[in-house]
C-alpha positions as CSV (number, residue, x, y, z in Angstrom):
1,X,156.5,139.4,80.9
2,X,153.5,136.0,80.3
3,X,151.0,135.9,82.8
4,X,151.7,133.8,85.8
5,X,150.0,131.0,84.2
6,X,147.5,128.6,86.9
7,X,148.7,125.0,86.5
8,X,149.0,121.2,87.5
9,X,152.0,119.8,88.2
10,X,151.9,116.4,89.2
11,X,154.0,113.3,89.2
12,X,157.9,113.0,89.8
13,X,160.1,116.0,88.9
14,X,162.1,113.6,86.0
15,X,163.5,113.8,82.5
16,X,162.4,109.7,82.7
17,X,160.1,108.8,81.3
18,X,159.5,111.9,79.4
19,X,157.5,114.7,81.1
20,X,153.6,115.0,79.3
21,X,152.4,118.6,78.6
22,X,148.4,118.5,78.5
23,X,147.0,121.8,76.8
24,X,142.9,122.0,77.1
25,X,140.8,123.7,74.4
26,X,138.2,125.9,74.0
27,X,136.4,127.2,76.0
28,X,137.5,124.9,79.2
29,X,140.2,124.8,81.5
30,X,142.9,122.0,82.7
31,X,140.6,120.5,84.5
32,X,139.2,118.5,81.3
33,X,142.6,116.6,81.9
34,X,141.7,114.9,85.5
35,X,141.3,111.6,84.1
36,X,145.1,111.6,82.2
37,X,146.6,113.3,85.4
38,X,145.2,111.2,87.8
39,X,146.3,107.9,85.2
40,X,149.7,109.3,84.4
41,X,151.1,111.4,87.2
42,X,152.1,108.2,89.4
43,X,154.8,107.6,87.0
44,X,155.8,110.4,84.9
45,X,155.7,114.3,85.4
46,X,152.6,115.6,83.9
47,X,151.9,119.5,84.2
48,X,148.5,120.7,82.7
49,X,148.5,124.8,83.1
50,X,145.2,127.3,82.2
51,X,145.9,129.4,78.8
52,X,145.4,132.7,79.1
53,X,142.3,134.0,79.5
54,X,141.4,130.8,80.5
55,X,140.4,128.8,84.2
56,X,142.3,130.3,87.0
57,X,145.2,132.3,84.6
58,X,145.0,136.1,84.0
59,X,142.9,137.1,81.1
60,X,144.0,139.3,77.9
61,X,141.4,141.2,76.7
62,X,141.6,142.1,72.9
63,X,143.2,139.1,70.9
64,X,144.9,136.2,71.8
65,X,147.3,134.6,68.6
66,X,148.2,131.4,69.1
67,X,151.5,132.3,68.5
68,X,150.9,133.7,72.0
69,X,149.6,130.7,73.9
70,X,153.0,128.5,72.4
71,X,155.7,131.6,73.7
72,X,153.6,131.0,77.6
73,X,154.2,127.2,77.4
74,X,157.4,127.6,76.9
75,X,158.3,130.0,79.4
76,X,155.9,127.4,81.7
77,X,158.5,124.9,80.8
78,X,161.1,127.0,80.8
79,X,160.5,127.9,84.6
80,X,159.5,124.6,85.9
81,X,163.0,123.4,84.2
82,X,161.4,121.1,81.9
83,X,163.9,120.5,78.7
84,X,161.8,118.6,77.1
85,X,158.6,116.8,77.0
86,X,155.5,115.0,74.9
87,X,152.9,117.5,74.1
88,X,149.7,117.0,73.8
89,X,146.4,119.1,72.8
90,X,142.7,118.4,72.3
91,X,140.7,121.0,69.8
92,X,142.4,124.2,69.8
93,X,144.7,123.0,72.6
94,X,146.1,120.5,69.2
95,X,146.4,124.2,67.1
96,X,148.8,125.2,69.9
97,X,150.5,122.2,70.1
98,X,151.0,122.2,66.6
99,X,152.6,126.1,67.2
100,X,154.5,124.7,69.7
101,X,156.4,122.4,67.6
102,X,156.9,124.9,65.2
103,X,158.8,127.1,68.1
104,X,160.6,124.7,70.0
105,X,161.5,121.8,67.5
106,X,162.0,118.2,68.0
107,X,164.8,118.9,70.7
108,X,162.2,119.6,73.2
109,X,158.9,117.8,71.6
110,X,159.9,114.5,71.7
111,X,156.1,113.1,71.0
112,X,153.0,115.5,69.3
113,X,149.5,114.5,70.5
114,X,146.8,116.1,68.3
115,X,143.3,114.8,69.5
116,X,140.3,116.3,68.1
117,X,141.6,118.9,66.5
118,X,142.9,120.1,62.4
119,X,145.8,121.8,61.0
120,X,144.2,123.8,58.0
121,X,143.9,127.9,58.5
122,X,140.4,129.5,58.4
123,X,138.3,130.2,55.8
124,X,136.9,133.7,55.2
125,X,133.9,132.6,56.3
126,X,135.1,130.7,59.5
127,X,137.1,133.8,60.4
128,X,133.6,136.0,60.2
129,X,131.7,133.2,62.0
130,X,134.7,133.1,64.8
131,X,135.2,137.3,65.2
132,X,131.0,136.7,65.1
133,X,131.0,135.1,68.2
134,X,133.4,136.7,69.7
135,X,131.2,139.5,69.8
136,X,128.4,137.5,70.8
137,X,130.4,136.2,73.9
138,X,131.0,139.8,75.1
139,X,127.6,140.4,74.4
140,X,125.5,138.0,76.3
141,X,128.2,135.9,78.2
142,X,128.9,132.2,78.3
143,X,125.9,130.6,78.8
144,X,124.0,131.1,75.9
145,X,126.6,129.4,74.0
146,X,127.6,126.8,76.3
147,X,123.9,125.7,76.4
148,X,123.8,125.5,72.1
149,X,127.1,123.9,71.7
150,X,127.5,120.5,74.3
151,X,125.3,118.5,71.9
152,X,128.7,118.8,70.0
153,X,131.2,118.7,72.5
154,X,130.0,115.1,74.0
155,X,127.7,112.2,72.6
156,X,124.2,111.8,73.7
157,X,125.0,108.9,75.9
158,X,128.0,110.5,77.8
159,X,127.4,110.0,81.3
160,X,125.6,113.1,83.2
161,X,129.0,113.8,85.2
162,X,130.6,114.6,82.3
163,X,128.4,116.6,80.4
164,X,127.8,118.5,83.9
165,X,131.6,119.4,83.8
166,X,131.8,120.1,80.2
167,X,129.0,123.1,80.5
168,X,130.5,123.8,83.8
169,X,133.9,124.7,82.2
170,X,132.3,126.4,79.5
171,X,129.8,129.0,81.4
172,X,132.9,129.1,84.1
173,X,135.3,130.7,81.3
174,X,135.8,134.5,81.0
175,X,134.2,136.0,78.0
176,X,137.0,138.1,77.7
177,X,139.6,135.8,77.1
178,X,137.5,133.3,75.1
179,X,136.9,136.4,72.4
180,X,140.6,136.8,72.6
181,X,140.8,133.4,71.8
182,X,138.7,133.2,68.8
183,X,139.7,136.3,67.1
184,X,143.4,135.0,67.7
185,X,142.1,131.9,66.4
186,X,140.5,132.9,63.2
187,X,143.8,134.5,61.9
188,X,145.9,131.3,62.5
189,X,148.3,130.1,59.6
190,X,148.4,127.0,57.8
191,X,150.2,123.8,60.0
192,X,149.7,121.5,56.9
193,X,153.4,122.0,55.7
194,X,154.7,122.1,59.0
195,X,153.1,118.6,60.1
196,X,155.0,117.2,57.0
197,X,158.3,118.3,58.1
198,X,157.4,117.0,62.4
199,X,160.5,114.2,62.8
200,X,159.0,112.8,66.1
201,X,156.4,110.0,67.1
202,X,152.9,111.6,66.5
203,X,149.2,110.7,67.7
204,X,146.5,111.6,66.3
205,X,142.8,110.7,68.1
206,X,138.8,111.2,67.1
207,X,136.1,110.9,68.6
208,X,134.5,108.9,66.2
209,X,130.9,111.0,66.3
210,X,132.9,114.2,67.0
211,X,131.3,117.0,64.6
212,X,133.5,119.8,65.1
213,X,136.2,117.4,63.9
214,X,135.2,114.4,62.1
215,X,136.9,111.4,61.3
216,X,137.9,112.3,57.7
217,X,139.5,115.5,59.0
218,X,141.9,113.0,61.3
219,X,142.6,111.0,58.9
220,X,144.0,113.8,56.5
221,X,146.3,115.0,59.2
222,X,147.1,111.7,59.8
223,X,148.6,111.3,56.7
224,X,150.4,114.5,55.8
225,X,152.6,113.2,59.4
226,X,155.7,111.1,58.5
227,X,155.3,108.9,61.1
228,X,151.8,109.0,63.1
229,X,149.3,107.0,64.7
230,X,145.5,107.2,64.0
231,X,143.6,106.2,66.7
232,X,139.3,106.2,66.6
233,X,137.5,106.4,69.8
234,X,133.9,104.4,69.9
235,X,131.1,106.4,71.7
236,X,132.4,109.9,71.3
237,X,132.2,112.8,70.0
238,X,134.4,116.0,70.6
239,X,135.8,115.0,74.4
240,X,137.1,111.8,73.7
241,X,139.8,112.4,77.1
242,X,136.8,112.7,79.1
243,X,133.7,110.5,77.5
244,X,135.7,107.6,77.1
245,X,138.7,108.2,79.5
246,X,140.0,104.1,79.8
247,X,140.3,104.1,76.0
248,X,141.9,107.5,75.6
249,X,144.4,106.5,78.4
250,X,145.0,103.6,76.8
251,X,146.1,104.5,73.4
252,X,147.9,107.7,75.1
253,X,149.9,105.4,77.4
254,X,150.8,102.8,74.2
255,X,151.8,106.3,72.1
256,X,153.9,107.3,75.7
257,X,155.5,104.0,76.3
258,X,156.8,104.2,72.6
259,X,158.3,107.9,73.1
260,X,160.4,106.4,76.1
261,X,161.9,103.9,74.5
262,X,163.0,106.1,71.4
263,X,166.8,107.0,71.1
């Protein structure tokens, strides 16, 4: 049986307009996605749950394949009685919504939203670096790394509320279920065939200063989809959803509003 995953579920219970799934990356939580449930939830049914290991959801020591995260959305969706829905992901939250096309097809993906995030599998050295700190994590806990990475995850100029909730999620996660997460992570397979064959709208958004994932590595997913969207976001680096929230909901809600007019 999945862990009883924590989760939002906001907005009216409604197959119209099409329901929006909002999966967070590492290492945060659901709450990253305030700004898009509080914008979309008067409208449309918008459910935003904790992976595992993650936030408020039971944690999986060991490893954590992102196969694994995909088979607990859908059994999310498949017991809030959600047929289908847009999906959307930021980081490694994009990776899973890329494995959850890949399980549940365009019948219940009607829209892909892949924000800050790549489809290409790990290198050997990525996968030493990821099973690394892993270790690390287990090791010395969250903060250590929390405190060396936000430089990355927001731009210099985001606002102090922001980066305040950024480190909070991040020194808030279990260091169990991020290692899961990572070592899951590292071993990943390669989504660059699959995003050729994706027959639905897609999205894809940068933060234009974002590190992790820069620009050129949006672009190149961008075009291996058949029929995507590239959206830049000025003043931003890896958070784009919460550094500039009125532009991110924008360009979500044009990307949305497209999806519910599709046969």
């Amino acid at each position: 049986m999945p862990p009883c995953l924590a989760y939002d579920d906001k907005g009216p219970c409604s197959a119209t307009p099409t329901p929006l799934l909002l999966i967070h990356g590492h290492p945060f939580d659901r709450t990253m996605w305030r700004p898009q449930l509080t914008a979309f939830s008067a409208g449309r049914r918008v459910i935003a749950p904790d992976l595992r290991g993650y936030g408020a959801s039971p944690v999986t020591p060991g490893i954590t394949p992102l196969s694994r995260f995909a088979a607990d959305l859908e059994d999310l969706l498949d017991a809030l009685g959600v047929p289908a829905c847009v999906v959307a992901g930021l980081s490694m939250g994009g990776q899973i919504a890329m494995e959850c096309y890949d399980r549940l097809g365009p019948a219940r993906v009607r829209g892909l939203v892949l924000a800050d995030t790549f489809p290409a599998p790990e290198t050997p050295e990525g996968r030493r670096a990821r099973n690394a700190t892993a270790d690390r994590l287990l090791r010395e806990g969250m903060r250590g790394y929390a405190d060396e990475v936000l430089a990355k995850m927001v731009a210099p100029d985001a606002a102090p509320a922001v980066r305040a909730h950024v480190h909070g999620m991040m020194t808030a996660t279990d260091p169990e279920g991020a290692a899961a997460a990572l070592r899951g992570r590292a071993e990943r397979p390669d989504y660059r065939p699959l995003l050729t064959r994706v027959t639905v709208p897609a999205l894809v958004v940068v933060g234009a200063d974002d590190e992790f994932t820069p620009v050129s590595d949006a672009e190149a997913m961008h075009a291996l989809l058949p029929d995507a969207a590239l959206r830049v976001i000025d003043g931003s680096a890896h958070m784009p959803n919460l550094e500039r929230p009125a532009e991110f909901n924008r360009v979500l809600g044009e990307f949305l509003a497209r999806v519910d007019r599709a046969p």
